[in-house]
C-alpha positions in Angstrom: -109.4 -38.7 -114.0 -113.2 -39.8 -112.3 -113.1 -38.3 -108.6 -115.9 -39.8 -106.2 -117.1 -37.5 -103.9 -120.1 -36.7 -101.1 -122.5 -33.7 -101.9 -122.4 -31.6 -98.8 -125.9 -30.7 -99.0 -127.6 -34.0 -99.1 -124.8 -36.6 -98.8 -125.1 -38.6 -102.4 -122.4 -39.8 -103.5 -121.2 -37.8 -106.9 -118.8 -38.8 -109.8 -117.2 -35.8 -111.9 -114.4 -35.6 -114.6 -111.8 -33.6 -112.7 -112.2 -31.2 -115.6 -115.4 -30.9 -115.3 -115.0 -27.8 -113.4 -114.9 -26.0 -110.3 -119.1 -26.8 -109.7 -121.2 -29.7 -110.5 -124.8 -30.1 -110.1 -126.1 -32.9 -107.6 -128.4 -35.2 -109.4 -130.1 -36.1 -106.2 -130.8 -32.8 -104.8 -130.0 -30.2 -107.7 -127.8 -28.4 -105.8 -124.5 -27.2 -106.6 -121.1 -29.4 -105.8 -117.5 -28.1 -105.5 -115.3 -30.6 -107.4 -112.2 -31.6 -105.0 -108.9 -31.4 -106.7 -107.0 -34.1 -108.5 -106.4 -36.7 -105.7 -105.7 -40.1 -105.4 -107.5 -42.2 -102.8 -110.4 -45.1 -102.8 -113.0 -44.7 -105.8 -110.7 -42.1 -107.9 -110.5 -43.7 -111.9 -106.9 -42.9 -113.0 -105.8 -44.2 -116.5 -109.1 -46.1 -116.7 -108.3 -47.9 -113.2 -110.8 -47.5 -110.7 -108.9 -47.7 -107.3 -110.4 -49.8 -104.6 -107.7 -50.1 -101.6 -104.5 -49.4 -100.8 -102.3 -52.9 -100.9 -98.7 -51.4 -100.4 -96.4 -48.8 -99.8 -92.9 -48.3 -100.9 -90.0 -46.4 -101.4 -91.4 -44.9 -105.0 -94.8 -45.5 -104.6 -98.4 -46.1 -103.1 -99.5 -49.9 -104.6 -103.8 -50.1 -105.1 -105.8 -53.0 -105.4 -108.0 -51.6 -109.0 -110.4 -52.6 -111.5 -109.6 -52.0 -115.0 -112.8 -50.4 -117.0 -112.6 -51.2 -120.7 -111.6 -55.3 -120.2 -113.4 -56.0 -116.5 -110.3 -56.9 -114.7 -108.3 -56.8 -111.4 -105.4 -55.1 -111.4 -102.5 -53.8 -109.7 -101.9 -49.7 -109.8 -98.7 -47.9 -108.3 -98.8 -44.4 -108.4 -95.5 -42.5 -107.9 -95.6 -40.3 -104.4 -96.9 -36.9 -105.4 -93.7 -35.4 -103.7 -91.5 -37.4 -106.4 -93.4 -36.4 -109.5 -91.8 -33.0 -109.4 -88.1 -34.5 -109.4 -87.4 -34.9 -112.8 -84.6 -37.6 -111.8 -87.5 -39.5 -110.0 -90.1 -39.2 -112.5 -87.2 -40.8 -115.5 -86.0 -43.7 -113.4 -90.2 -44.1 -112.9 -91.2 -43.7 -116.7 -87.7 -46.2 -117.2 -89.7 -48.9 -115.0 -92.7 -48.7 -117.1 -90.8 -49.2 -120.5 -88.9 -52.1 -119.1 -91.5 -53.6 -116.9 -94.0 -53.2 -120.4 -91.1 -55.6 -121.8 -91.0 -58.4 -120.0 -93.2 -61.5 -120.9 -92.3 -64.9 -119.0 -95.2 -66.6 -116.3 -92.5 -66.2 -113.4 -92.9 -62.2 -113.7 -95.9 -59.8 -113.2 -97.2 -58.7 -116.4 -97.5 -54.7 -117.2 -101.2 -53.9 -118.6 -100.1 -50.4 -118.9 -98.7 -47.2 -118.1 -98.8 -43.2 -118.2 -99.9 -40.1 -116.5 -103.2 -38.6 -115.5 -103.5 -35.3 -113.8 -100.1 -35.2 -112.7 -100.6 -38.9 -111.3 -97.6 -41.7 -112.9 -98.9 -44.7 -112.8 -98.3 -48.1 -113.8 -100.7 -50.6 -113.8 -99.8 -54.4 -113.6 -101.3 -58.0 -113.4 -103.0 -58.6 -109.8 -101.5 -61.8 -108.2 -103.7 -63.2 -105.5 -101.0 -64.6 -103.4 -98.7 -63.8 -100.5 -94.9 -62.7 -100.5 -92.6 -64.9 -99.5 -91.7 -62.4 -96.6 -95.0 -63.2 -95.1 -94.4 -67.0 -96.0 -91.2 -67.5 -94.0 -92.5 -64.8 -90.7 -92.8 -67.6 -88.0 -90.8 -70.2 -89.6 -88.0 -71.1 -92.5 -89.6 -73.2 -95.2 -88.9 -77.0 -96.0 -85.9 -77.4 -98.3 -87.1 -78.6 -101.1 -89.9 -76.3 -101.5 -86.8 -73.4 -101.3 -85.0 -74.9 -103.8 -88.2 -75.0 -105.8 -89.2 -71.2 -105.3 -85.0 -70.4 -106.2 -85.2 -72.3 -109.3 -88.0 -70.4 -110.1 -87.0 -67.2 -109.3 -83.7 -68.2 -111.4 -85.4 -69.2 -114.5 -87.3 -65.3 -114.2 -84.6 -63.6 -113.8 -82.6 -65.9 -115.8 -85.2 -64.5 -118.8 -85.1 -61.1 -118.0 -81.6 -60.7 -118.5 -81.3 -62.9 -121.7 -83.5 -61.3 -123.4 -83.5 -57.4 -121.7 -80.0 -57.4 -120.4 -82.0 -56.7 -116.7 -81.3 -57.0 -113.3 -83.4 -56.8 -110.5 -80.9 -54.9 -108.2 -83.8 -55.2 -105.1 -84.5 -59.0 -105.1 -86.1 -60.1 -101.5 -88.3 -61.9 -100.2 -91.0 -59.1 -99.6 -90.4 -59.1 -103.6 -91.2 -62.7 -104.1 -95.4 -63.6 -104.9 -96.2 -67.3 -104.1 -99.3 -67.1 -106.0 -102.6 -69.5 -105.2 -101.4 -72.7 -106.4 -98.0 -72.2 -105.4 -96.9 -70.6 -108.9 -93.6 -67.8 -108.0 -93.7 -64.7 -109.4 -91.2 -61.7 -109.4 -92.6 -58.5 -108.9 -91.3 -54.7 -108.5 -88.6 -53.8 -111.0 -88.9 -50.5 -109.3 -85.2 -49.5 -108.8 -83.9 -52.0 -111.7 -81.0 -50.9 -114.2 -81.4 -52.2 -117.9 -77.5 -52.3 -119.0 -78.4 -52.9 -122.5 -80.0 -49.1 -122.0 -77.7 -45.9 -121.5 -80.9 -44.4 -119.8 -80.4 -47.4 -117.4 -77.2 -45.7 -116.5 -77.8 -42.5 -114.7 -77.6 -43.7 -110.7 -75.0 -41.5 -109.7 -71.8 -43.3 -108.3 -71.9 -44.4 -104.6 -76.1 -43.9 -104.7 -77.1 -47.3 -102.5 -79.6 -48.3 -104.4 -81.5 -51.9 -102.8 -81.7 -53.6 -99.2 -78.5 -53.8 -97.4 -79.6 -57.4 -96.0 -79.5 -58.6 -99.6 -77.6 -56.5 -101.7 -74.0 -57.8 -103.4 -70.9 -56.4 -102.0 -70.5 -54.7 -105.4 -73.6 -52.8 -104.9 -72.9 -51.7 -101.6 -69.8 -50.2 -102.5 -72.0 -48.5 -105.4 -69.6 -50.4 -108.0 -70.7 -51.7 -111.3 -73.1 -54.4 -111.3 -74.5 -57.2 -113.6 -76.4 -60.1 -113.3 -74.4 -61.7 -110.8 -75.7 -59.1 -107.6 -79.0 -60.7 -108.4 -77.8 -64.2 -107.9 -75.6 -63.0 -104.7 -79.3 -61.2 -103.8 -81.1 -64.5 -105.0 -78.5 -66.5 -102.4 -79.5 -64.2 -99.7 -83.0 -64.4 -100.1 -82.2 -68.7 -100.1 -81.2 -68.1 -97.1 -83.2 -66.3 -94.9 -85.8 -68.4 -96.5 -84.3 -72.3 -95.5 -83.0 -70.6 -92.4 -85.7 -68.2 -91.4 -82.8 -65.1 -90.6 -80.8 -62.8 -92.7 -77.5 -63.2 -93.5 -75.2 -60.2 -91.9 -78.8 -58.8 -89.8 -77.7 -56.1 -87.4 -79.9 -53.8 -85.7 -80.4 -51.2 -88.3 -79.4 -50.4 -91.7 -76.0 -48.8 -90.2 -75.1 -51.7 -88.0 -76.2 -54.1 -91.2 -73.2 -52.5 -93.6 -70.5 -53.1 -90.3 -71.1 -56.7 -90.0 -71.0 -56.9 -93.7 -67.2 -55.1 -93.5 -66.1 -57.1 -90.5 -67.4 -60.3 -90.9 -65.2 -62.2 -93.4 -67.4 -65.4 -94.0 -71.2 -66.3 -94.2 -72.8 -67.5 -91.0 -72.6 -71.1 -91.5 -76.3 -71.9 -92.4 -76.3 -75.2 -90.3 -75.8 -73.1 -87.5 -79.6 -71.6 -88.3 -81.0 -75.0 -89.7 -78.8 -78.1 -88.8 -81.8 -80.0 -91.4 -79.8 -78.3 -94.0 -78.1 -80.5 -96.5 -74.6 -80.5 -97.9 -75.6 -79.9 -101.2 -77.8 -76.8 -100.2 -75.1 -75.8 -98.0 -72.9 -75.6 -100.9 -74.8 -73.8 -102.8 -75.6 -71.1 -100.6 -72.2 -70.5 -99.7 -71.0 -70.6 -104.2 -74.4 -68.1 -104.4 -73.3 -65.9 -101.4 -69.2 -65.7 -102.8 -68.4 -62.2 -102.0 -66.1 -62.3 -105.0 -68.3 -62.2 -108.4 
């Protein structure tokens, strides 16, 4: 690990190995530097990544915007919260994502460059897709239907490959998930919290753990059942849906009043009602993707 820091007695900035030691000697001024502690923030090098800014936040990590080194490269580098790398339990289901996301090969997912640990730091570095999420896409306004059905088919066809060939779901498909990349080209990213079934490491979430985003999430997930590929197609239907109609299926309030329409409302809010532009072919499909029953 490279840490960047300020000399305190002249102000030039100063690179040192963090085991360098606890002094290093200013080249400007010749004075002695204390070396900060292994941190992550703008300028550190971790794995070979030089971090340049902070592009996300989520539940398992902090997502930079780096440049790889050795090839001369953008890149993507998330960094498991400090807090979580002394959980043993959050450190394996991190380590699991980098073996599965390392797998996975098809133009419709974000690639892996690489993986591993640096001063205490997980990391995972991926492909950086200059793009914006479909989240962001469908903010002020639901998106034509024919370019939805174009971003579902492929999001299908990813996923679609992912489980062929890996046995793996998703288990947190959304739109905030979805990259339309410059050019329109859809990507999947964040396998984060996925479960490889071909795996018996894939297996450990304890029984009744909610693992995903209610607004999306298969009624077999939410009762923490047994799931296959089929919650990502109910979560694939969802996302469909908020995207042709610009709202979420079920929305309440908050995450509590989101899991008591899901329990009292015994049908899907008719998506004409949203988007009367809506065909009946679309409409069918949302409502066959969006069956309760697998």
């Amino acid at each position: 690990m490279i840490l960047a820091f300020e000399c305190p007695h002249c102000r030039t900035r100063i690179e040192a190995d963090a085991d360098a030691g606890p002094r290093v000697m200013c080249a400007a001024c010749g004075q002695l530097a204390e070396v900060p502690p292994p941190h992550v923030a703008p300028d550190t090098v971790i794995g070979g990544y030089r971090l340049l800014r902070r592009i996300g936040r989520g539940g398992m990590g902090d997502v930079y915007y780096a440049y790889q080194l050795s090839l001369g490269r953008p890149a993507a580098v998330k960094i498991l919260h400090p807090a979580l790398s002394r959980d043993p339990v959050f450190v394996g289901r991190f380590l699991r994502e980098m073996r599965l996301v390392a797998r996975l090969d098809h133009p419709g997912l974000v690639k892996a460059f690489g993986a591993g640990e640096d001063h205490g730091f997980h990391y995972l570095a991926m492909a950086f897709v200059d793009g914006v999420t479909l989240q962001y896409r469908i903010r002020n306004r639901p998106i034509p239907e024919t370019r939805g059905l174009e971003i579902a088919r492929c999001i299908a066809e990813a996923l679609g490959y992912a489980w062929r060939e890996h046995h793996l779901i998703h288990r947190d498909l959304k739109p905030a998930n979805i990259i339309l990349e410059k050019g329109e080209r859809v990507r999947v990213m964040d396998f984060g919290i996925s479960l490889s079934l071909a795996d018996p490491q894939g297996r450990v979430t304890r029984t009744g753990l909610l693992v995903g985003t209610p607004n999306y999430m298969s009624p077999e997930a939410l009762r923490g059942g047994a799931v296959d590929f089929r919650s990502d197609v109910y979560a694939l239907g969802a996302t469909l849906y908020h995207a042709l109609t610009g709202c979420l299926p079920y929305a309440g309030r908050n995450f509590a009043d989101t899991l008591r329409r899901r329990h009292r409302q015994a049908t899907l809010p008719h998506p004409q009602d949203e988007n009367p532009a809506l065909s009946e072919p679309c409409v069918a499909l949302l409502c066959r993707l969006l069956d309760p029953d697998p």
